[in-house]
mmCIF file of the N, C-alpha and C atoms, coordinates in Angstrom:
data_MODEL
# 
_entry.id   MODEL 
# 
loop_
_atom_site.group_PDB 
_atom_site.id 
_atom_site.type_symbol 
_atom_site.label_atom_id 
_atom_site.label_alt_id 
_atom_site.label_comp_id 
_atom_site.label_asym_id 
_atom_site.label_entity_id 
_atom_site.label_seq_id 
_atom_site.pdbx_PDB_ins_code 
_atom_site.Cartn_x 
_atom_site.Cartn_y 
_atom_site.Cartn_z 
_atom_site.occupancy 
_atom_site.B_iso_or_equiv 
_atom_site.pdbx_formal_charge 
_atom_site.auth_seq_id 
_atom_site.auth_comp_id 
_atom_site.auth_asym_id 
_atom_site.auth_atom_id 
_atom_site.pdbx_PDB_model_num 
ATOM 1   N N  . UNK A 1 1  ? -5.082  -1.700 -10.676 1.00 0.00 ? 1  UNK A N  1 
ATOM 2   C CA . UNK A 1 1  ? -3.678  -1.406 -10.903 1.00 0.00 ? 1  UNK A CA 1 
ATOM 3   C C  . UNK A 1 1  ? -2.769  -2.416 -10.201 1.00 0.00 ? 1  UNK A C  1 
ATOM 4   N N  . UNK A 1 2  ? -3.106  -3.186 -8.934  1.00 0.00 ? 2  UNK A N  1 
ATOM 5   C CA . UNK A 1 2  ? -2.137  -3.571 -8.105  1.00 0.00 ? 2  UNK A CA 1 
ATOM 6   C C  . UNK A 1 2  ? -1.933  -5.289 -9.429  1.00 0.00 ? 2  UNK A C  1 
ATOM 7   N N  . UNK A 1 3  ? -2.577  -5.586 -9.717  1.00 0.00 ? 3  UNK A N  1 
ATOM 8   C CA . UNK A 1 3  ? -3.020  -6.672 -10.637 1.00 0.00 ? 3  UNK A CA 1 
ATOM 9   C C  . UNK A 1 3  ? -2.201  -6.555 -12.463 1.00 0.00 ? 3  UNK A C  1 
ATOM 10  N N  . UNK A 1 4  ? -1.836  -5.696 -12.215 1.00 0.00 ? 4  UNK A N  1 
ATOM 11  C CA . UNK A 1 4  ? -0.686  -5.109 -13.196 1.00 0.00 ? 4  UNK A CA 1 
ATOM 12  C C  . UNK A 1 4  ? 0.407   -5.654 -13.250 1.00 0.00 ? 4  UNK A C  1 
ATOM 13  N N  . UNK A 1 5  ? 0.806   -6.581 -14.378 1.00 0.00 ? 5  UNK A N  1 
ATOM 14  C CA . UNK A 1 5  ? 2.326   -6.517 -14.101 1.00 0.00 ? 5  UNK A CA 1 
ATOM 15  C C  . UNK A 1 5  ? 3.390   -6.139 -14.857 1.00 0.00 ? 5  UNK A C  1 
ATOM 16  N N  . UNK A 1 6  ? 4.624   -5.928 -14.769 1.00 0.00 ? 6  UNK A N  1 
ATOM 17  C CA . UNK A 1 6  ? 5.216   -5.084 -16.307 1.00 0.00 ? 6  UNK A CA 1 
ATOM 18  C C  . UNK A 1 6  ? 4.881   -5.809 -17.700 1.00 0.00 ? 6  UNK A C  1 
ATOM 19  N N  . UNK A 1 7  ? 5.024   -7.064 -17.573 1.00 0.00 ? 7  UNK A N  1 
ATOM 20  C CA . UNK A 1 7  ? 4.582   -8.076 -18.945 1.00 0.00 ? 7  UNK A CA 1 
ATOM 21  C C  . UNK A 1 7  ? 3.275   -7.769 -19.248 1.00 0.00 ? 7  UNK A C  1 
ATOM 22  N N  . UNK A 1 8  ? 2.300   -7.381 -18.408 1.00 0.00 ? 8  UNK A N  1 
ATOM 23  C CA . UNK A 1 8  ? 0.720   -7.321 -18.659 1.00 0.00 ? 8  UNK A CA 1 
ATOM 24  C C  . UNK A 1 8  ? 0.802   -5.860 -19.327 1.00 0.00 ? 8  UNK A C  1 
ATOM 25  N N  . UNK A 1 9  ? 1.599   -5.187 -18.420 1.00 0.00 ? 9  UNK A N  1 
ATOM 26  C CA . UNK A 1 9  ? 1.797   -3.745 -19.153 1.00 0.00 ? 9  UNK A CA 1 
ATOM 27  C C  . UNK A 1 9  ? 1.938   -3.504 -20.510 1.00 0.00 ? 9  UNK A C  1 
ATOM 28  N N  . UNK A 1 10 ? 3.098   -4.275 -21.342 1.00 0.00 ? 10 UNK A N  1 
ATOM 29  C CA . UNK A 1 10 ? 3.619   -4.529 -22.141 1.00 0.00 ? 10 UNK A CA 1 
ATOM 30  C C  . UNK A 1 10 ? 2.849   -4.273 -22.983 1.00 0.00 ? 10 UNK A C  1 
ATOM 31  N N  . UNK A 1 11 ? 1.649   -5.561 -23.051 1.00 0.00 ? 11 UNK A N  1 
ATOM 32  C CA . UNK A 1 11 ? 1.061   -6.344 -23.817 1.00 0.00 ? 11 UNK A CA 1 
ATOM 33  C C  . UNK A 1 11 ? -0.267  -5.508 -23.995 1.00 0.00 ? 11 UNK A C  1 
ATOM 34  N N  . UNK A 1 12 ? -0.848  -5.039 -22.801 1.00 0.00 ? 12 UNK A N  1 
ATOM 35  C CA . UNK A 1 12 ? -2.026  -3.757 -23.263 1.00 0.00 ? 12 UNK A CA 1 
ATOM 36  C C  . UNK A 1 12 ? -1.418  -2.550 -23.830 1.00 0.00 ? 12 UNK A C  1 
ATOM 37  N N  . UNK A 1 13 ? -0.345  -1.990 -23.784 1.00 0.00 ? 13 UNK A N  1 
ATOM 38  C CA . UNK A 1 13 ? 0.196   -0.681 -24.020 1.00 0.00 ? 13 UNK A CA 1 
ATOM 39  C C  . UNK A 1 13 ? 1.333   -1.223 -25.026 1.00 0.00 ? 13 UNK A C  1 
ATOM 40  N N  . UNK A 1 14 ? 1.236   -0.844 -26.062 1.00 0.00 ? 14 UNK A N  1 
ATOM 41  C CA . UNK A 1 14 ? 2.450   -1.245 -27.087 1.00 0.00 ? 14 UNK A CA 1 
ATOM 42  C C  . UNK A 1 14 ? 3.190   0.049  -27.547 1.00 0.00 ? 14 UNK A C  1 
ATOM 43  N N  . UNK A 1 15 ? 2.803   0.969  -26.949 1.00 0.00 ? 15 UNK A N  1 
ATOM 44  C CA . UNK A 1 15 ? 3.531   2.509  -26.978 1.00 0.00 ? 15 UNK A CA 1 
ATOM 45  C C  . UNK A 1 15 ? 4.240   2.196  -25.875 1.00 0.00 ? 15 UNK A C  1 
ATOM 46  N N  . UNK A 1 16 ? 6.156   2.054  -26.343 1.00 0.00 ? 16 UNK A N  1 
ATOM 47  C CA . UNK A 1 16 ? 7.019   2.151  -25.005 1.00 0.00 ? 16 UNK A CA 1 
ATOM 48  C C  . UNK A 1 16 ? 6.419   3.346  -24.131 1.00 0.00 ? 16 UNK A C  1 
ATOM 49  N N  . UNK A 1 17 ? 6.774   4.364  -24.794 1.00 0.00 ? 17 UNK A N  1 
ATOM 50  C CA . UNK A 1 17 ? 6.521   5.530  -23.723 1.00 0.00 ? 17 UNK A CA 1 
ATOM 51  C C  . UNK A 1 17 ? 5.490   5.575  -23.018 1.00 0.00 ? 17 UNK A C  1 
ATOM 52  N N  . UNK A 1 18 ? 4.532   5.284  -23.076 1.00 0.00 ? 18 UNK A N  1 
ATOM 53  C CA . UNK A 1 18 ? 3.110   4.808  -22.026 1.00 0.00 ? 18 UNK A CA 1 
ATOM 54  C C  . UNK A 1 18 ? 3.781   4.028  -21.242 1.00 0.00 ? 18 UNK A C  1 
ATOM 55  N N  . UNK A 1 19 ? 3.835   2.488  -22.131 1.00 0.00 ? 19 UNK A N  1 
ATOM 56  C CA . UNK A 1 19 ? 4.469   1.311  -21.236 1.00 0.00 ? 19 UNK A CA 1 
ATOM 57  C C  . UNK A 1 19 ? 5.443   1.357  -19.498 1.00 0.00 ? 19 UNK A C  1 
ATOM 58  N N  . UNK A 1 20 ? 6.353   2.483  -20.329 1.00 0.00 ? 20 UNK A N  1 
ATOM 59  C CA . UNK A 1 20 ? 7.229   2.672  -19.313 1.00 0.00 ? 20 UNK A CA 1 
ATOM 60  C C  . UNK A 1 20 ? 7.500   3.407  -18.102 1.00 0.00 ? 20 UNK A C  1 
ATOM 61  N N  . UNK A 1 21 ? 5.981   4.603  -18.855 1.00 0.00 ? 21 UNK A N  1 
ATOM 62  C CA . UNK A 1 21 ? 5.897   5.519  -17.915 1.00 0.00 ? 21 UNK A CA 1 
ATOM 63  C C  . UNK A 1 21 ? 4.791   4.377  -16.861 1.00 0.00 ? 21 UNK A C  1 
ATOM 64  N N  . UNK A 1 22 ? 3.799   3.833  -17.514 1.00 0.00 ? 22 UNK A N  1 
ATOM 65  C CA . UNK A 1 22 ? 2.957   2.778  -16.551 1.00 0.00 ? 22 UNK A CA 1 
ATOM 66  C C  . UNK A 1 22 ? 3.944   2.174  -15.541 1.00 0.00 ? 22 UNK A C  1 
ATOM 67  N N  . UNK A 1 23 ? 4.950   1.846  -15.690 1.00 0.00 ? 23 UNK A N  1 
ATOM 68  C CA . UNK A 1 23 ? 5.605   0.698  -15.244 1.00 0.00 ? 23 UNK A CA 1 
ATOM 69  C C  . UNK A 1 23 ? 6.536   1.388  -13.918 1.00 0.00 ? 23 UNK A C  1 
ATOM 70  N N  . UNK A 1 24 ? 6.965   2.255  -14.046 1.00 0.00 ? 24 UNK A N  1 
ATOM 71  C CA . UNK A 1 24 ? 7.581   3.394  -13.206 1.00 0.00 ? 24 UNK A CA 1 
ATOM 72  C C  . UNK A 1 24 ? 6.784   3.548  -12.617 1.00 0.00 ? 24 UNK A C  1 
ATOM 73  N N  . UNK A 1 25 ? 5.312   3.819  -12.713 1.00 0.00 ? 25 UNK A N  1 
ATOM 74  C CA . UNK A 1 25 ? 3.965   4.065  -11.719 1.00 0.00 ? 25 UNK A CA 1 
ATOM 75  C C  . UNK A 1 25 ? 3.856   3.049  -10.749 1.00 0.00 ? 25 UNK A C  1 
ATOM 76  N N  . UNK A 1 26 ? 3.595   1.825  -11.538 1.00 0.00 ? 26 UNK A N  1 
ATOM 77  C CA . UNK A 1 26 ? 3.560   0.348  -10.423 1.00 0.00 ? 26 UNK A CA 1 
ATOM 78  C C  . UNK A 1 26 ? 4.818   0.052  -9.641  1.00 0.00 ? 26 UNK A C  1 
ATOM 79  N N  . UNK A 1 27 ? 5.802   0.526  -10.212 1.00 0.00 ? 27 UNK A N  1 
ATOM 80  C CA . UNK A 1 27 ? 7.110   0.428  -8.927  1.00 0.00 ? 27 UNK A CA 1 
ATOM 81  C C  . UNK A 1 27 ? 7.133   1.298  -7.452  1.00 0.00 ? 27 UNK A C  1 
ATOM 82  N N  . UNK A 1 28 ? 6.474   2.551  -8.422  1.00 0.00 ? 28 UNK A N  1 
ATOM 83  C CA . UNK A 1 28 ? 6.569   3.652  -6.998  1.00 0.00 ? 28 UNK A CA 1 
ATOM 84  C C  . UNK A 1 28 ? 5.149   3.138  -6.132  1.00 0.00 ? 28 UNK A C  1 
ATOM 85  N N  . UNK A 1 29 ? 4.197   3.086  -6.822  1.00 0.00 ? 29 UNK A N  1 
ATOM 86  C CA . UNK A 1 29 ? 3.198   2.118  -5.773  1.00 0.00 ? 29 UNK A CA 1 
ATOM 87  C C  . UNK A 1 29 ? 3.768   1.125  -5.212  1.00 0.00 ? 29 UNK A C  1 
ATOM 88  N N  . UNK A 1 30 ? 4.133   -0.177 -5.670  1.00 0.00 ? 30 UNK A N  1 
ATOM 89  C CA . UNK A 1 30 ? 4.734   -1.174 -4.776  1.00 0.00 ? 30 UNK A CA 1 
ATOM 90  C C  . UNK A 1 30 ? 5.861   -0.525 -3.831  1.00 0.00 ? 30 UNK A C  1 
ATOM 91  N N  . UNK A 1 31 ? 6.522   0.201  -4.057  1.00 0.00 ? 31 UNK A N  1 
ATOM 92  C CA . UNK A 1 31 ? 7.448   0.927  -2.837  1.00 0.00 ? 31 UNK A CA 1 
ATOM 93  C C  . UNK A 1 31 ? 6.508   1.925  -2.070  1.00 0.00 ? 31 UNK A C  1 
ATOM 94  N N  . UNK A 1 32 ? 5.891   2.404  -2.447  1.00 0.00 ? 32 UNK A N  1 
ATOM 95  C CA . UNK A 1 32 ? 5.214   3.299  -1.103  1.00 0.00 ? 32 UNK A CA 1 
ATOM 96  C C  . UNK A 1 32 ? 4.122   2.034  -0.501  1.00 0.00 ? 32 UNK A C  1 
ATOM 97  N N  . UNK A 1 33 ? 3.965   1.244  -0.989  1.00 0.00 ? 33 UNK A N  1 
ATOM 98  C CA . UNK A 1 33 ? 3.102   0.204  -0.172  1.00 0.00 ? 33 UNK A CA 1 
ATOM 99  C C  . UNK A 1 33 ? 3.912   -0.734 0.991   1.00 0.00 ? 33 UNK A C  1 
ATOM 100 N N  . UNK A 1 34 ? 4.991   -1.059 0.619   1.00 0.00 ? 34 UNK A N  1 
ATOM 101 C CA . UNK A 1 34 ? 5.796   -1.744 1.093   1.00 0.00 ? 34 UNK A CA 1 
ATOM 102 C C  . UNK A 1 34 ? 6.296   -0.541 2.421   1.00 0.00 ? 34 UNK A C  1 
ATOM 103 N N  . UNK A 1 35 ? 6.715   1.041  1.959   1.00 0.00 ? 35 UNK A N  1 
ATOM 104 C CA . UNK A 1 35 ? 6.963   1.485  3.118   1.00 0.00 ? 35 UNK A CA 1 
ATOM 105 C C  . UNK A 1 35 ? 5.826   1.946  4.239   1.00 0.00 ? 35 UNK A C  1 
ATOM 106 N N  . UNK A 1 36 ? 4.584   2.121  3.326   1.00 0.00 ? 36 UNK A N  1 
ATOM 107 C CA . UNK A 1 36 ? 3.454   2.170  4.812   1.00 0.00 ? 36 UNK A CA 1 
ATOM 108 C C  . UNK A 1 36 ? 3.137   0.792  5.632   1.00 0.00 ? 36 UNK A C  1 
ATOM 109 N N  . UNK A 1 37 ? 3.625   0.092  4.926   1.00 0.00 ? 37 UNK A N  1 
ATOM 110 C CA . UNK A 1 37 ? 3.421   -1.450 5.601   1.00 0.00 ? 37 UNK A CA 1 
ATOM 111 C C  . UNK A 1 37 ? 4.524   -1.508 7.133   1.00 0.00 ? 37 UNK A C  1 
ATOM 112 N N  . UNK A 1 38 ? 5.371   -1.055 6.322   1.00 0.00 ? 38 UNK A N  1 
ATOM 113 C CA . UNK A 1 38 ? 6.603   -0.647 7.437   1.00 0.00 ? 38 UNK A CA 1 
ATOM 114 C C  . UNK A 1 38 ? 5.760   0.313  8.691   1.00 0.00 ? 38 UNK A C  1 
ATOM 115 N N  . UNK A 1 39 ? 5.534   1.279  8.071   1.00 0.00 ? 39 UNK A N  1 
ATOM 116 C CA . UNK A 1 39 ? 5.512   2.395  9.226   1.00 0.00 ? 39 UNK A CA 1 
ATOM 117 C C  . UNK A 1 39 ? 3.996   1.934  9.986   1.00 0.00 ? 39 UNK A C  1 
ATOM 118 N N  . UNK A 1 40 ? 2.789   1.257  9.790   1.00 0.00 ? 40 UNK A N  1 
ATOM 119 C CA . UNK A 1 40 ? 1.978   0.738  9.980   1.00 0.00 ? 40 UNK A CA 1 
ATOM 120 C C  . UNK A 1 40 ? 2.356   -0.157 11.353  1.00 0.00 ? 40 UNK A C  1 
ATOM 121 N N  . UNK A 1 41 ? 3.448   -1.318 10.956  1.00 0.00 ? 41 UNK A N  1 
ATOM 122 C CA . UNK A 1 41 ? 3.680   -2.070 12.361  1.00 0.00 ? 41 UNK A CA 1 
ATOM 123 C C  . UNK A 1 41 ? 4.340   -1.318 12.921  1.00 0.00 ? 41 UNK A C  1 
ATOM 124 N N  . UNK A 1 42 ? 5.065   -0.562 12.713  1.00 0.00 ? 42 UNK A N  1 
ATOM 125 C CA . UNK A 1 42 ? 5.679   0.403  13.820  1.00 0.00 ? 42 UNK A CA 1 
ATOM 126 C C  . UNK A 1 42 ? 5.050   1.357  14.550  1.00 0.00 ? 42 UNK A C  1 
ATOM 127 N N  . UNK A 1 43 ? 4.004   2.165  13.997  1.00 0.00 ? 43 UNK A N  1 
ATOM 128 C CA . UNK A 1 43 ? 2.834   2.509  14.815  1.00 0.00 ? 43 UNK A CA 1 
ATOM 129 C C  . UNK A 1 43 ? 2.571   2.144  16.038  1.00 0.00 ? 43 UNK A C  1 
ATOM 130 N N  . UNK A 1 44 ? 1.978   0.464  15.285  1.00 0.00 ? 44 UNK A N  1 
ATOM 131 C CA . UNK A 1 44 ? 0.856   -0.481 15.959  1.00 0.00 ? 44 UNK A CA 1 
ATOM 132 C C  . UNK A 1 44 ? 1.737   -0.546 17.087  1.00 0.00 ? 44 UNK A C  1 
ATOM 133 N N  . UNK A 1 45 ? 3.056   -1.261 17.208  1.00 0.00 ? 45 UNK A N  1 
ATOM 134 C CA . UNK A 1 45 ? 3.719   -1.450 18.324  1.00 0.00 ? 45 UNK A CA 1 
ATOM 135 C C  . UNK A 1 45 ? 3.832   -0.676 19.439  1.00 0.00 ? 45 UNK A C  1 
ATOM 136 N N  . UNK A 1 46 ? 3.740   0.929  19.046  1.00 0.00 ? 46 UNK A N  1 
ATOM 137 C CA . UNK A 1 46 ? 4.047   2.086  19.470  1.00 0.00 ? 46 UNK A CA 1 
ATOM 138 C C  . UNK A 1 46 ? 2.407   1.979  20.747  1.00 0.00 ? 46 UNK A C  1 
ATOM 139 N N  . UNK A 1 47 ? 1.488   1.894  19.985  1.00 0.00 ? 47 UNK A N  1 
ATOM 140 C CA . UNK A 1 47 ? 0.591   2.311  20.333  1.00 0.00 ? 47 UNK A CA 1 
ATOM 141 C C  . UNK A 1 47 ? -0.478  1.237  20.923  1.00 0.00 ? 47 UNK A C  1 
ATOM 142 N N  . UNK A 1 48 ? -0.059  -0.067 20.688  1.00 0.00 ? 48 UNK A N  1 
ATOM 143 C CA . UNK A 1 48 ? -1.028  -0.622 21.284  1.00 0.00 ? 48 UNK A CA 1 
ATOM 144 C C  . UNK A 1 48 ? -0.741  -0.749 22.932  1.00 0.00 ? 48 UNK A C  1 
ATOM 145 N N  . UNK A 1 49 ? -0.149  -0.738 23.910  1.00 0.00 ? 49 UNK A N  1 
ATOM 146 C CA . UNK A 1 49 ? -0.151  -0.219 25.034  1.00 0.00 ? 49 UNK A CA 1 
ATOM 147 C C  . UNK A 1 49 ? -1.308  0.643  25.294  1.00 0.00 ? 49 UNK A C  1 
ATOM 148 N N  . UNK A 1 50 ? -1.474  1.515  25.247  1.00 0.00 ? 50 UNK A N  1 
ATOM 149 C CA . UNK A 1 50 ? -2.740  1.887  25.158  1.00 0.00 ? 50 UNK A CA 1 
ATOM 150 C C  . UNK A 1 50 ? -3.709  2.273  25.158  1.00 0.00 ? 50 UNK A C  1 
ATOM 151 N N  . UNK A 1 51 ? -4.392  2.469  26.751  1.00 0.00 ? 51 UNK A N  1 
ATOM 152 C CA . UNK A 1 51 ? -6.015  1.783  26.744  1.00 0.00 ? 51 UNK A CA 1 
ATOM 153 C C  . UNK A 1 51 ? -6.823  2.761  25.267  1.00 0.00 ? 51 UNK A C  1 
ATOM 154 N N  . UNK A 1 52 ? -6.395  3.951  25.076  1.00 0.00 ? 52 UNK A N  1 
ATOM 155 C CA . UNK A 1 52 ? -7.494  4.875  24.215  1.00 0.00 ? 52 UNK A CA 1 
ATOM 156 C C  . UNK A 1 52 ? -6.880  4.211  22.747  1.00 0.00 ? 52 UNK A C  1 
ATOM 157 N N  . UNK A 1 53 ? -6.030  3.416  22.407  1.00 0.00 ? 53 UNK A N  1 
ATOM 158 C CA . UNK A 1 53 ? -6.146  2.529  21.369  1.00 0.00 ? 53 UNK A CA 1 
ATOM 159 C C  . UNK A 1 53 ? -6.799  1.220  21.206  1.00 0.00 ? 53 UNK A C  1 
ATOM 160 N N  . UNK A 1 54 ? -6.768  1.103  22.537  1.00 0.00 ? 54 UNK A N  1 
ATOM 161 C CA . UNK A 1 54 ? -7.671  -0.365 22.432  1.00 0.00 ? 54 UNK A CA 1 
ATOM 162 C C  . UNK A 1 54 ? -9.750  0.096  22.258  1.00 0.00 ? 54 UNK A C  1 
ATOM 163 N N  . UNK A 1 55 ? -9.517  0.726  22.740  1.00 0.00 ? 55 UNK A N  1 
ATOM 164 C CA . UNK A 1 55 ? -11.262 1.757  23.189  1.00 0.00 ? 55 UNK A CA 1 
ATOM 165 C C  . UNK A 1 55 ? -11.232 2.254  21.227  1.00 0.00 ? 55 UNK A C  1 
ATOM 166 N N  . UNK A 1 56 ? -10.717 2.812  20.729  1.00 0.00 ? 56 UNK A N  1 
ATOM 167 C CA . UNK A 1 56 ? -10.887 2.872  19.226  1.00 0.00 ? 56 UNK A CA 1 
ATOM 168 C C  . UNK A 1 56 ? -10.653 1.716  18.420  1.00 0.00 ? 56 UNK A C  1 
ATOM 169 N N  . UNK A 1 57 ? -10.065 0.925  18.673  1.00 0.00 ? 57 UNK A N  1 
ATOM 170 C CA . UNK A 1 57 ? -10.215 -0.562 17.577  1.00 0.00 ? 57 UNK A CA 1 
ATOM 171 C C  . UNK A 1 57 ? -11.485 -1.022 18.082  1.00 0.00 ? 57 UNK A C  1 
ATOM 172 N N  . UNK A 1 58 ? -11.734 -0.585 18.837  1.00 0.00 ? 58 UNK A N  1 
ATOM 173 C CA . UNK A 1 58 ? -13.768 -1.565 19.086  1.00 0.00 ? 58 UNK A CA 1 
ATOM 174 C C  . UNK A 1 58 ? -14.586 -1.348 18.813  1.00 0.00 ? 58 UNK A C  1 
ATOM 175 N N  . UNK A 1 59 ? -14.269 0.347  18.225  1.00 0.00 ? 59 UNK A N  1 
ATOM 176 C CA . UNK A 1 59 ? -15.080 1.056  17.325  1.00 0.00 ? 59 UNK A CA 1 
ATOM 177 C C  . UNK A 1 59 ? -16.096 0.168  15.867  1.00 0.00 ? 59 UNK A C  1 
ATOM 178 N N  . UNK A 1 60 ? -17.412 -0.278 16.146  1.00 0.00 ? 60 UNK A N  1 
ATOM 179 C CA . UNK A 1 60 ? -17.224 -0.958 14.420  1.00 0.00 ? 60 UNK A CA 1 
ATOM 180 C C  . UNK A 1 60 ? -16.946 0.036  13.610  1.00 0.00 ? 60 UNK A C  1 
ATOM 181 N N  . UNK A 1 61 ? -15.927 -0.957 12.260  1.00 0.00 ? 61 UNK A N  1 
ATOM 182 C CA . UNK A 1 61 ? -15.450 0.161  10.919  1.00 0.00 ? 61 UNK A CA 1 
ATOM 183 C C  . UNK A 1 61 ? -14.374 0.893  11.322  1.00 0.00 ? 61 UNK A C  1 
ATOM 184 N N  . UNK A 1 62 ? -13.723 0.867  12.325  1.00 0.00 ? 62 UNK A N  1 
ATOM 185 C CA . UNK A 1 62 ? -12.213 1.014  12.718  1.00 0.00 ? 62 UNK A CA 1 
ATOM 186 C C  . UNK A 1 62 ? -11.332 0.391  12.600  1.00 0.00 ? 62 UNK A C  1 
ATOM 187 N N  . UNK A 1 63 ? -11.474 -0.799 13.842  1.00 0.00 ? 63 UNK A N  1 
ATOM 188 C CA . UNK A 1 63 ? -10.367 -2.172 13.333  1.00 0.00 ? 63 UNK A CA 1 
ATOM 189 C C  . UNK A 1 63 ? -8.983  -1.616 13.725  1.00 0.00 ? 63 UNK A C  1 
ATOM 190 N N  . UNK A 1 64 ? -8.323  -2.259 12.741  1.00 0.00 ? 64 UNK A N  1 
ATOM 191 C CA . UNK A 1 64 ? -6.747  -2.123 13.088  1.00 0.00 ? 64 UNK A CA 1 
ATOM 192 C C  . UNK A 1 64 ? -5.884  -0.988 12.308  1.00 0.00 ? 64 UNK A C  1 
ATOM 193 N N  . UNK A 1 65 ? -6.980  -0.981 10.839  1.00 0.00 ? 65 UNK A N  1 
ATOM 194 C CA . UNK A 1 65 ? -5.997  -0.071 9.645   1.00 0.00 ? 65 UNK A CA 1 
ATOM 195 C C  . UNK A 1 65 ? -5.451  1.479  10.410  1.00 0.00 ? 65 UNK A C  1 
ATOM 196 N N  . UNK A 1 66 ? -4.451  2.148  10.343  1.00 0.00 ? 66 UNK A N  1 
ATOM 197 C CA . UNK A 1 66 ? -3.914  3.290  11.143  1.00 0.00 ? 66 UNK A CA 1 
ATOM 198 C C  . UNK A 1 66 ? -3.990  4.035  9.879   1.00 0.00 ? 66 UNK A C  1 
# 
């Protein structure tokens, strides 16, 4: 889906009403992506101070994702 774009939309879906409802889908994804991206560094900032955040990113298969 992220690989979607409204023109690609277009062009597989030739029913507006699909089309558009698709296309309304990939906007509200790109906006809720864009706002966990947000709230993600704001977290991180919050929380890397620390030590029991640093002791879970060393976790393997943890990492950084919140």
């Amino acid at each position: 889906m992220k690989k979607l774009t409204p023109e690609l939309v277009e062009q597989l879906l030739p029913n507006q009403n699909i089309s558009l409802a698709v296309k309304s889908n990939l906007m509200v994804m790109e906006t809720l992506s864009e706002a966990i991206g947000k709230i993600e560094k704001t977290v991180e900032t919050q929380v890397r101070p620390y030590s029991e955040y640093q002791s879970l990113t060393d976790v393997s298969g943890i990492g950084t994702v919140l």
